[in-house]
Kinemage of the C-alpha trace (Angstrom):
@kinemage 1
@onewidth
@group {chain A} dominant
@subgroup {mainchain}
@vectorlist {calphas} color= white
{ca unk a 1} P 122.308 -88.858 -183.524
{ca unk a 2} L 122.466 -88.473 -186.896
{ca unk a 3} L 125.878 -86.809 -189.005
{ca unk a 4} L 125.849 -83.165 -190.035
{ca unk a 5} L 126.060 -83.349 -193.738
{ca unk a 6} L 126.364 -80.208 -195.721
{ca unk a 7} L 126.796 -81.436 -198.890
{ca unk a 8} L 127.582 -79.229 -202.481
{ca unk a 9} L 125.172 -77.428 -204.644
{ca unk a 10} L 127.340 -76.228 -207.532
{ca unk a 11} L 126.139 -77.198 -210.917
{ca unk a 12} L 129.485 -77.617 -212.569
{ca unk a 13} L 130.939 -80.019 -209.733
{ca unk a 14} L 126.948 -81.453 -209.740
{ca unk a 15} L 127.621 -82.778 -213.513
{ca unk a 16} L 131.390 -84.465 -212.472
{ca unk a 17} L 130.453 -86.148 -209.287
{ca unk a 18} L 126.919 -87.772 -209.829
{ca unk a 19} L 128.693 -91.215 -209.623
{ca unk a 20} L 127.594 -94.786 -207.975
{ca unk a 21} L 127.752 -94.060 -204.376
{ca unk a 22} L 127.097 -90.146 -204.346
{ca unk a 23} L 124.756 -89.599 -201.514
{ca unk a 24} L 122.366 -86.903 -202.959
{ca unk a 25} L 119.214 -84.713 -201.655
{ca unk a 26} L 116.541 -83.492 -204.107
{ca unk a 27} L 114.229 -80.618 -203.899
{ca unk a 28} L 111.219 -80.416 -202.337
{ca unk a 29} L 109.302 -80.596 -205.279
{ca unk a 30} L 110.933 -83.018 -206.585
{ca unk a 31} L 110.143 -84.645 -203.564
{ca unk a 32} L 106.395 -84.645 -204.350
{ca unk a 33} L 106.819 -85.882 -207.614
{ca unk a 34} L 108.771 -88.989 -206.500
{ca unk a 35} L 106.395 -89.668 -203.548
{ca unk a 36} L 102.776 -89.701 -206.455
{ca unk a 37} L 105.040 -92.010 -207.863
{ca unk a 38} L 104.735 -94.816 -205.206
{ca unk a 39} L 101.803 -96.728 -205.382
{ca unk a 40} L 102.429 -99.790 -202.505
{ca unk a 41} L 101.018 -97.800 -199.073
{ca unk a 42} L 104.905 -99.847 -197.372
{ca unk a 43} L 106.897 -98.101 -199.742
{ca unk a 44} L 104.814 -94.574 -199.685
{ca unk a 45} L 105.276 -94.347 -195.634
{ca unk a 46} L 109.091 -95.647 -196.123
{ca unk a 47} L 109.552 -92.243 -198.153
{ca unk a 48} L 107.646 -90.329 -196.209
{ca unk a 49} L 109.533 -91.093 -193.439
{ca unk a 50} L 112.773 -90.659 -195.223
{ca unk a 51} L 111.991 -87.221 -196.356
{ca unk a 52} L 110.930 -85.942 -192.994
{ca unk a 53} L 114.137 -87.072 -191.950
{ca unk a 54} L 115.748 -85.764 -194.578
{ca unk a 55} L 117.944 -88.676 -195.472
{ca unk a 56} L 120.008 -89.325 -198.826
{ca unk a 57} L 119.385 -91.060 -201.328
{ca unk a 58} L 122.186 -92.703 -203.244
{ca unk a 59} L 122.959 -92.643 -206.732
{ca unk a 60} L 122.933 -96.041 -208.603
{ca unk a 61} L 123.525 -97.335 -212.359
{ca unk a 62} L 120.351 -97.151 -214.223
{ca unk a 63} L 118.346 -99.653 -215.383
{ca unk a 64} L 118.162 -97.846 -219.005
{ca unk a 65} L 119.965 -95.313 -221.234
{ca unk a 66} L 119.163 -91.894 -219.669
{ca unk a 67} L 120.199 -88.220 -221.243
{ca unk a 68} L 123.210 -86.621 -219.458
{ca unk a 69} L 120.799 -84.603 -217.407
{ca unk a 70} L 119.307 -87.189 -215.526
{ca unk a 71} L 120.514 -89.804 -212.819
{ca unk a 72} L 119.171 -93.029 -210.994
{ca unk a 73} L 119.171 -92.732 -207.728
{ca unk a 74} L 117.674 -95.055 -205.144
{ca unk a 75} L 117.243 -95.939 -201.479
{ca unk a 76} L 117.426 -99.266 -199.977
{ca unk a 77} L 115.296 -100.241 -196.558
{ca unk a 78} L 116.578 -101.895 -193.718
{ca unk a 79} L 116.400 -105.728 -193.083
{ca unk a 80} L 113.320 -105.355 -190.812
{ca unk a 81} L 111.260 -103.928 -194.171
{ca unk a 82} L 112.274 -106.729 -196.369
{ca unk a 83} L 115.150 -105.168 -197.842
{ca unk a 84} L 113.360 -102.910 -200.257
{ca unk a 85} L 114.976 -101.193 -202.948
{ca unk a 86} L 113.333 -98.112 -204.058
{ca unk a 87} L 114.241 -96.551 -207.241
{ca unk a 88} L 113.953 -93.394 -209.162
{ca unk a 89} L 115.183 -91.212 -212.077
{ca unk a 90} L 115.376 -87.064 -210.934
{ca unk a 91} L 116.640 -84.631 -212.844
{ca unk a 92} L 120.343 -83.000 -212.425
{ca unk a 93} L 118.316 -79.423 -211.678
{ca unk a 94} L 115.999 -81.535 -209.149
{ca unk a 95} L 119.133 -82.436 -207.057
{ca unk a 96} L 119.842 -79.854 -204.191
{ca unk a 97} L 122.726 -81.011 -202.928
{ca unk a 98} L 125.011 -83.822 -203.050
{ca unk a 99} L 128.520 -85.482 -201.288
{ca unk a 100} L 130.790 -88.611 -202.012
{ca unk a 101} L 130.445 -92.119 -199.550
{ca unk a 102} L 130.216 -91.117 -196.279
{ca unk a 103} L 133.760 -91.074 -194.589
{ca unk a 104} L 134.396 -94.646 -192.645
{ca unk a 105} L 135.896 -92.112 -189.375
{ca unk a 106} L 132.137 -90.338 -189.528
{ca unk a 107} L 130.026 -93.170 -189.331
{ca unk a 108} L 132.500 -95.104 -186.872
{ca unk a 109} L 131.263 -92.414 -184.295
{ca unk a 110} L 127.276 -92.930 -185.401
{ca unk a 111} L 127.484 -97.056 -184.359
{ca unk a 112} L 126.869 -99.217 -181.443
{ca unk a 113} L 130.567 -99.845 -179.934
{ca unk a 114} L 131.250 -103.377 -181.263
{ca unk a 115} L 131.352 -101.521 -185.030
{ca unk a 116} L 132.415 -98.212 -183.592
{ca unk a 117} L 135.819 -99.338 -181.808
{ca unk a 118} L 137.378 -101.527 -184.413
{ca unk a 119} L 136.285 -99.107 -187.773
{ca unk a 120} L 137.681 -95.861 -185.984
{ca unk a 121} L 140.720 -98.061 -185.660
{ca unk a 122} L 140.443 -99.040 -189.613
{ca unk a 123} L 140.407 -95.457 -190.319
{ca unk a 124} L 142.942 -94.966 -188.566
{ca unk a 125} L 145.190 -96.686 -190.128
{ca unk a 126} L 144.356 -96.098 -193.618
{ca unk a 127} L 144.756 -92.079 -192.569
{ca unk a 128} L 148.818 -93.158 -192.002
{ca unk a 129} L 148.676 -94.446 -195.042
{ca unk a 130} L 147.200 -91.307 -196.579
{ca unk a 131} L 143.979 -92.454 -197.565
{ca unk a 132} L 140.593 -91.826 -196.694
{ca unk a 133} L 138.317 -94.305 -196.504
{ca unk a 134} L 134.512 -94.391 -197.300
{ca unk a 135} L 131.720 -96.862 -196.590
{ca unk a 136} L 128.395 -97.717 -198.682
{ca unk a 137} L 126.004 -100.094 -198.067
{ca unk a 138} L 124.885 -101.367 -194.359
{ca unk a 139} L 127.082 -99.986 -192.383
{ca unk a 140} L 126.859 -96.041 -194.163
{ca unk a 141} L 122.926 -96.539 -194.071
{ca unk a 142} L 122.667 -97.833 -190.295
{ca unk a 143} L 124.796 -94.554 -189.796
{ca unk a 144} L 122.989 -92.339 -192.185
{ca unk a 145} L 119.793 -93.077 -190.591
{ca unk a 146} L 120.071 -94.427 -187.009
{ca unk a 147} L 117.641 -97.527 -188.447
{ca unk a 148} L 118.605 -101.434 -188.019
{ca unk a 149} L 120.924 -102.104 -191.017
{ca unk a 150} L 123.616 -104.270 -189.180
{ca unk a 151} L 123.615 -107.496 -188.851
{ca unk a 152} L 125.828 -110.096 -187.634
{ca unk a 153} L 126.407 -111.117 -191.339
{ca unk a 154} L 127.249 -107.739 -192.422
{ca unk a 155} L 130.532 -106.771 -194.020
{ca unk a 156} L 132.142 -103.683 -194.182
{ca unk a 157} L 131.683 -102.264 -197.662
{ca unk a 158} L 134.417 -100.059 -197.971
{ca unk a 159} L 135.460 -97.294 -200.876
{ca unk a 160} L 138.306 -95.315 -201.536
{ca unk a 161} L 139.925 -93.711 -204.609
{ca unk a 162} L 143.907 -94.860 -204.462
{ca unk a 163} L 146.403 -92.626 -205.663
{ca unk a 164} L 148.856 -95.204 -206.719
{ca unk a 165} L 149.254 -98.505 -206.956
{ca unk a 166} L 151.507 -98.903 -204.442
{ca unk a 167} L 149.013 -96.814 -202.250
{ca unk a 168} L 146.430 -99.348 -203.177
{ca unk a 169} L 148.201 -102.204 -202.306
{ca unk a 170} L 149.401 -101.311 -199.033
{ca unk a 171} L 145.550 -100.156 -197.924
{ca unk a 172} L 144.816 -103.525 -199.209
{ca unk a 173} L 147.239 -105.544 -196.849
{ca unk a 174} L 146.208 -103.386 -194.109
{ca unk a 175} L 142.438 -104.116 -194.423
{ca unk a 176} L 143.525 -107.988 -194.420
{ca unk a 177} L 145.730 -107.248 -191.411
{ca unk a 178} L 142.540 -105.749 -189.590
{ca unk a 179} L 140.219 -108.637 -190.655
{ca unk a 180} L 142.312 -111.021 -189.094
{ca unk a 181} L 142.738 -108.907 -185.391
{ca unk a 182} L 138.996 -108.271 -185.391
{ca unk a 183} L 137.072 -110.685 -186.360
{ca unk a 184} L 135.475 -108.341 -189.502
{ca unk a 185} L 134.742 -108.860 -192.853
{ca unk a 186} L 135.026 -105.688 -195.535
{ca unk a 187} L 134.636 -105.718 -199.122
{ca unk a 188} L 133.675 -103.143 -201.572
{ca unk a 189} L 135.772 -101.024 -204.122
{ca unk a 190} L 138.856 -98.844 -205.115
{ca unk a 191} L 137.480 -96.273 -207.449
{ca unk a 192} L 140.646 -95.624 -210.267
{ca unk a 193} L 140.390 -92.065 -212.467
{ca unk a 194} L 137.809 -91.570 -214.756
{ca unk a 195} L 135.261 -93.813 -212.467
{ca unk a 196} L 136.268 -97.463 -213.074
{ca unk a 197} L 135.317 -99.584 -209.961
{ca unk a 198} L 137.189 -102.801 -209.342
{ca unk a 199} L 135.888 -105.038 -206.511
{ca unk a 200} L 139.867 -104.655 -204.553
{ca unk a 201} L 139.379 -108.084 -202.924
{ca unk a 202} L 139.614 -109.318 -206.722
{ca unk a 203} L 141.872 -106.822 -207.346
{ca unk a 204} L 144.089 -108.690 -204.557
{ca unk a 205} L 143.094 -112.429 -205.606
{ca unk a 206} L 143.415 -112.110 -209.315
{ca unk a 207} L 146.359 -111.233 -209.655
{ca unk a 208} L 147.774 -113.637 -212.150
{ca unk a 209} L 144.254 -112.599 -214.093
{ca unk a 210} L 144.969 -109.989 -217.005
{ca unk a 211} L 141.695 -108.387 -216.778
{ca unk a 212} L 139.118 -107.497 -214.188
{ca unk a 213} L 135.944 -106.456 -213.696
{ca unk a 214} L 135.112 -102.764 -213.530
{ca unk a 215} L 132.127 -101.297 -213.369
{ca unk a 216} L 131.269 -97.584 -214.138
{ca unk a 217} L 128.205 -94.985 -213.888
{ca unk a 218} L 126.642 -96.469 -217.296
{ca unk a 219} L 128.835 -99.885 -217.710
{ca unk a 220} L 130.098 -102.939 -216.435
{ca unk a 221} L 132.636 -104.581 -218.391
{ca unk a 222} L 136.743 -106.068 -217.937
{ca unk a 223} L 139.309 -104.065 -218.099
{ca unk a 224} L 142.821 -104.308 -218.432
{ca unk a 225} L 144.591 -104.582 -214.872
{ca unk a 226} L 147.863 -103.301 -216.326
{ca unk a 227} L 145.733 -100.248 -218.083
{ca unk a 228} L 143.955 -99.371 -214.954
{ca unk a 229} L 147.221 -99.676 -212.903
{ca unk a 230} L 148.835 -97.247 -215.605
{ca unk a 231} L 146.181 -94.536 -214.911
{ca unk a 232} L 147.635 -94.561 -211.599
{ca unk a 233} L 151.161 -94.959 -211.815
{ca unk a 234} L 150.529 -91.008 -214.279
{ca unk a 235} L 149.641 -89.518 -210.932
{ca unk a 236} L 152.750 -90.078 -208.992
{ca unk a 237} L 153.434 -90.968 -204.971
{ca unk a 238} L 151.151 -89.473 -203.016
{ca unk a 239} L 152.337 -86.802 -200.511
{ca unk a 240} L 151.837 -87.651 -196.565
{ca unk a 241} L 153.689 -91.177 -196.041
């Protein structure tokens, strides 16, 4: 079973939300183009197969300077294919429809039970603390696509967009909490406004650290913990506690 995704079409919402992460469809056209564009006969069948089952790809940060009506977007294959990356550049007006991370309570319900049990319980959680958490990498693909992402290895890449700091340290201590009953690894990112990523395990380790590492759509670079904690505090509590 795969999930029901509807996803948005609107161009003005199109041009604020192509960020890392944004799951995205592209026209058929489009998909024509990309596929005369793989040469290796692996790679070509990998695509076809993802377009037949209509799968996302995922939005990534480019490997060069592109014009604001452009993205990067990208698909990685499973463990039993190597681990290929396949990358692109589409236009915006190639894109047919698009949606954020997939929601960690969605794909929970798309896994075999020893993921589904204890990440419907994660969500869970983070719900009482009013946030919603989403999940990239192995664990949204595997879901996404019903193929063998999952290993034993694999962590839980989690992403969420806090709306305060004190929001985004109690989802913090509640991910460690749930580590420590199951047995799980996450990782991943808290997204702050305007699209500055921070890695929230550093977020949580560094503390005594001025800066940290945030990466953008176009950037990677350190940033100011108290700056990128002050973005937050100018939204207030969130409602729902």
């Amino acid at each position: 079973m795969q999930p029901q995704l509807a996803g948005r079409r609107d161009a003005a919402s199109m041009h604020a939300s192509l960020d890392r992460h944004t799951l995205v469809w592209v026209k058929p056209r489009e998909r024509e183009r990309m596929y005369a564009l793989v040469r290796d006969e692996v790679r070509r069948d990998a695509l076809r197969r993802w377009f037949a089952n209509d799968w996302p790809l995922v939005v990534r940060r480019p490997d060069r300077p592109m014009h604001a009506d452009a993205v990067a977007v990208g698909l990685p294959l499973p463990p039993s294919e190597g681990k290929r990356r396949l990358s692109f550049e589409v236009e915006n007006k190639a894109i047919s429809r698009f949606l954020p991370p997939l929601r960690l309570k969605d794909a929970a319900t798309l896994l075999p039970s020893h993921w589904r049990m204890p990440l419907a319980e994660l969500a869970r959680h983070a719900a009482q603390a009013a946030t919603t958490l989403h999940v990239v990498g192995s664990v949204a693909w595997q879901a996404l696509t019903g193929l063998d992402y999952l290993t034993a290895e694999s962590d839980v890449d989690l992403w969420w967009q806090p709306a305060s700091v004190v929001q985004l340290e109690r989802v913090i201590a509640l991910i460690t909490r749930w580590e420590a009953r199951c047995g799980l690894r996450a990782d991943g990112e808290a997204v702050f406004p305007a699209g500055a990523a921070v890695a929230w395990r550093e977020w949580d380790e560094g503390r005594s650290e001025p800066r940290i590492l945030a990466k953008r759509i176009d950037s990677v670079g350190l940033m100011s913990r108290d700056a990128l904690a002050a973005t937050l505090a100018s939204r207030g509590e969130p409602c729902g506690r």
